[in-house]
Structures are given as C-alpha cells and as structure tokens.
N, C-alpha and C positions, 0 to 999 in steps of 0.2 A: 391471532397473528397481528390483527389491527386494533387501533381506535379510528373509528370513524370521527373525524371534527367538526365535516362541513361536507354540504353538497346533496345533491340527489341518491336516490337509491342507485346502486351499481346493476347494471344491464350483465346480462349472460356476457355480449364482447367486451366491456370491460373487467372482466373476471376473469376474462380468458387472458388482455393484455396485460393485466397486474400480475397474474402469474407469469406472464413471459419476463415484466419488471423485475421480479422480485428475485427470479432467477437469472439472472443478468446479473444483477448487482451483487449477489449474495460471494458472485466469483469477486467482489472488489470492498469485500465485509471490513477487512483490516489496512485497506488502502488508505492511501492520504486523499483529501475529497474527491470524489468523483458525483459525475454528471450524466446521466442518461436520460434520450428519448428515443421512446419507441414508438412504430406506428405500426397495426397491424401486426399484432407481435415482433415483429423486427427490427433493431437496433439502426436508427438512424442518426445518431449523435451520440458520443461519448468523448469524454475526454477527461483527465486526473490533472489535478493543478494543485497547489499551495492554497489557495482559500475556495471554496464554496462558489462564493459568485462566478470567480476566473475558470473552472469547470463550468458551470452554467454559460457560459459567455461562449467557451471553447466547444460546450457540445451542440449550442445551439448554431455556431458558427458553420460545423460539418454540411448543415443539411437545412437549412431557415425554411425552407419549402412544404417539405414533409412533415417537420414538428406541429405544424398546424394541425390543432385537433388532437396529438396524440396524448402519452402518457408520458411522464416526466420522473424521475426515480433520483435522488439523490442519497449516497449512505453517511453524510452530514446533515449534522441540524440548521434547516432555511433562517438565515437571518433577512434583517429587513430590509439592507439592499440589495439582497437576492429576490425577496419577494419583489420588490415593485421593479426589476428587473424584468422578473418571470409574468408581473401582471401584465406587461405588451405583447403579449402570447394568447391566443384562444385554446387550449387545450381542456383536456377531459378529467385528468386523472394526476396529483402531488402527491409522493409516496417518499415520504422522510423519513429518519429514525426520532427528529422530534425538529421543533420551531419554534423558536424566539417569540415572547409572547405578543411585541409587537409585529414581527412576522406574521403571526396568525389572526392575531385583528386584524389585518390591512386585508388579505387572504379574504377570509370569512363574509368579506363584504358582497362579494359575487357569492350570494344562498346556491347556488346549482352546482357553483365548482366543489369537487369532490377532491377532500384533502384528509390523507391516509397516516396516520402516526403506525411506523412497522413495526413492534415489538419485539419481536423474533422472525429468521430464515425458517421457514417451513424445510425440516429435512426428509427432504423428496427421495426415496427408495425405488420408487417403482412407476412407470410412466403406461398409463388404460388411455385405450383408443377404441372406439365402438365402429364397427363395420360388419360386413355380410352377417346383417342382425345376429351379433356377436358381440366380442371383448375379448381384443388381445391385450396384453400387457407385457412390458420388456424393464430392464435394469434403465432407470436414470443415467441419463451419460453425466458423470460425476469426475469425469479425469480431468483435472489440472493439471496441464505440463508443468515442470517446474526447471529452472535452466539443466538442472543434472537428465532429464528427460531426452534432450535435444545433444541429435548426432550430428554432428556437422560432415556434411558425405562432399562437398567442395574443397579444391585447395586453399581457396578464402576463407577464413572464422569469421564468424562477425564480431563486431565490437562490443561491450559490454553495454553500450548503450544501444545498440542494435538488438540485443537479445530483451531487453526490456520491451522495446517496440514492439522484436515480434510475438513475445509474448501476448502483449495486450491486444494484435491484432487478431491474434490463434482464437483467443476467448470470444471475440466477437464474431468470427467466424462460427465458431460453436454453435453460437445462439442465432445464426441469421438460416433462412430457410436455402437449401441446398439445389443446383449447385449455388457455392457463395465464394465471392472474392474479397475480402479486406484491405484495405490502404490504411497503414496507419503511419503517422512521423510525429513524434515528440510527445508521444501519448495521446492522441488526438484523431480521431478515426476521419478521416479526410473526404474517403470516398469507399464505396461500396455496391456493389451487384450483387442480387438474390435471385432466388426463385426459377433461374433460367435452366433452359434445357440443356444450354452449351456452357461447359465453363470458359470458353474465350470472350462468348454474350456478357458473361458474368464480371470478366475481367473489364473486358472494353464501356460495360456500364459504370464499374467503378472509376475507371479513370476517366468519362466523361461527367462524373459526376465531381470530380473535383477539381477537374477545371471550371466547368461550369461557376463554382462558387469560392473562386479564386485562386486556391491553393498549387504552392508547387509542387511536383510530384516526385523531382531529383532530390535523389536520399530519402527518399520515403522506402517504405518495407511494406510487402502482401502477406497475406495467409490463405490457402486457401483449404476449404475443411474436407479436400478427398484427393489424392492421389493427380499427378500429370502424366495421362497414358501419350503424350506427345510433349515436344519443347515446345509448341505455338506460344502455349503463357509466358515464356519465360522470356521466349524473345518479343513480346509484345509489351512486357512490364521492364525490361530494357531498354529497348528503342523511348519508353517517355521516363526512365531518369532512376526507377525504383533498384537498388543495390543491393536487398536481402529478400530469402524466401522462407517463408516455415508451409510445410506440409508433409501429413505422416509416412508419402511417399507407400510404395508397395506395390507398383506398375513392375510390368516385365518389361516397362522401356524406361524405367526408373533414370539410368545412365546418361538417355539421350539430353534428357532436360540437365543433369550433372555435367554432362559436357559442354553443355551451352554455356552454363556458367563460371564455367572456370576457363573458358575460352574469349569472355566477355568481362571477366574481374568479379563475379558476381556472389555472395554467399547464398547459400542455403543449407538449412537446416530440417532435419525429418522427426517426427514426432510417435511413428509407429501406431498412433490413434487417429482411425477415421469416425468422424462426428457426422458428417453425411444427414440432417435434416429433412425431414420430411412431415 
C-alpha cells in the first residue's frame, strides 16, 4: 500500500492512525485537493480547495491546537511550498499519493519524520475487533451518501451549495468517534465534537470550538452521524447561525426536530444510514 521515504519505524499507534488516514481520505480519492489531519484517529482538520497548499492552509486553520503531533493525509502530490509550509508543524506521520522531488529533499531532512508515498486505497470489507478474549468482526461501513441519497423531510431544500457542505460534513462525521457533531462551511470543517456521551456535549463542543479559532458559524451546516431523539440540537445549532442539517434521522420523535426547522427557516436533510462510531 506504501513506500516508506523517510522517518522512523511506525509504532502500533501509528498504524492504527494511518489507517484511520487512509480511510478518510480514500472518501476524497477523486476530489480536487484535499487536506487532512488527524489526531488520535479523529479528523481534526479538513478541508478541499483548488491547490494543495490552500487545503493544507484551510485544514490546518480548523483546529492549529490539535494538529500538533498528529497525522497529516493529503490525496495530492506535496509540492515545495506545501512542504516548507507543513515544516512549521511538529507532527508524526505525511501520507501522499506522491511529492515533488524538491518536496521530499526539504522533507527528509528531519531523519525521524516519517513520510508515506500511498500507492493504492486498501479495500477494506470487513472491520475485527478483539474483546472478551475473542474476535468479532462486522461489514466496513462503506456508504457514501450521494445527493440522490438525501431526503429533504423540511419545507426548506437546501441549496446546491448547501448539499455539497453537508455532504462533506456527513463523511466526517462518519469517521469521527460517536456521539459526533460536524460544522462544516465552504468545505472546510470548522468545528467538531467527538467521543461524548451526549450529543448536545457534542454539538456545544463543536461550536466552541469554532469560535474558539475564529470562525463564523452563520451559514455554516452540521451533520451529525445518529439520529435526534429530541430538537435540543437543532435549536442550539440555530440560535449560533448554522441553516442546514444532514442526519439519517429514524427517532420516533424524528418530527419534533422537523418542526423546529421549518418553524425556524431551517433545512435538513435524512440520510437513512447510521454510522454511530465506536
């Protein structure tokens, strides 16, 4: 799957985060460039732009905090003002599909950083987990919504640029550990909450997290990757400015957050697949 170019031997957790990388990205295989960083398996920067660097710039923008240390994934080949962009960064792990050769000289200079030329998408079928000294194993979650996917259950549609967003926020939600909230506007993942027990926790982390690191949040779009058994979300990603929703919906209070939004101006959209992370 790789050439190894440079750097240290790879630790169990980073094998564990390259595969979180590698699967991430592989949702943005045919995209125009995109930018990823992850930390702890979890997508904490993304964003798709017209060149390389301006993704690098825009996923490092999400989150400058976190990136430290992590794993960095891009599905464009690193030029050399991408490199000496990405050298003001201490991370672990560059996983390209290829680099510029003076990219890779500049690169290589740090002997420890570990810098991954991707070959090929590993296609992943089946996802083993070891527990009560055991092995279960389940179907890879492998759904890509695609706009035909998405039911618009609001008297608002979104706009076509709106369904792009929430697309690219759905996918990161996919990948981020459950419950998860996404923010994303102009392709650019802004803000984000993981791991929580509540998904209001989840919500209220994203949106502090993108204030926190400038970002506006009016006209922004969420996703979040399971179902709203209550409005809380919706009227909480209202009240700071957010206008669309994707989630695969399938509460028996499904309605109540549907009302909220069309009683607010608000679109959302259902996707019938829960990704639900663990």
């Amino acid at each position: 799957l790789f050439d190894k170019l440079n750097g240290k031997e790879l630790s169990y957790n980073n094998l564990v985060d390259v595969d979180a990388a590698v699967n991430l990205m592989e949702e943005f295989r045919d995209a125009p460039p995109t930018f990823a960083v992850l930390k702890h398996t979890n997508v904490c920067g993304l964003a798709t732009r017209d060149t390389v660097f301006d993704a690098w710039t825009d996923a490092l923008a999400g989150d400058n905090i976190s990136a430290f240390g992590g794993i960095l994934i891009s599905n464009t080949a690193i030029d050399l003002q991408t490199a000496e962009a990405i050298d003001k960064l201490f991370y672990e792990v560059l996983i390209a599909p290829d680099f510029d050769g003076d990219a890779l000289e500049f690169l290589s200079k740090k002997k420890k950083r570990i810098l991954l030329r991707l070959k090929q998408y590993p296609s992943r079928k089946h996802v083993f987990k070891s527990l009560l000294n055991g092995v279960v194993h389940q179907d890879a979650d492998r759904k890509k919504a695609t706009p035909s996917d998405l039911k618009t259950v609001t008297k608002l549609a979104p706009t076509p640029e709106q369904v792009e967003d929430l697309l690219f926020a759905e996918i990161i939600a996919k990948h981020l550990k459950s419950n998860t909230i996404s923010i994303v506007k102009n392709k650019q993942l802004i803000g984000m909450g993981c791991g929580q027990t509540s998904r209001v926790d989840a919500l209220k982390q994203a949106i502090d997290k993108a204030h926190f690191f400038g970002f506006d949040t009016k006209g922004a779009v969420m996703a979040s990757d399971a179902f709203f058994p209550f409005p809380d979300c919706v009227e909480i990603a209202h009240t700071d400015g957010i206008d669309a929703v994707i989630q695969p919906g399938g509460s028996i209070k499904d309605q109540l957050s549907i009302d909220y939004c069309d009683q607010h101006g608000m679109a959302m959209v259902m996707t019938g697949v829960r990704h639900f992370r663990h």
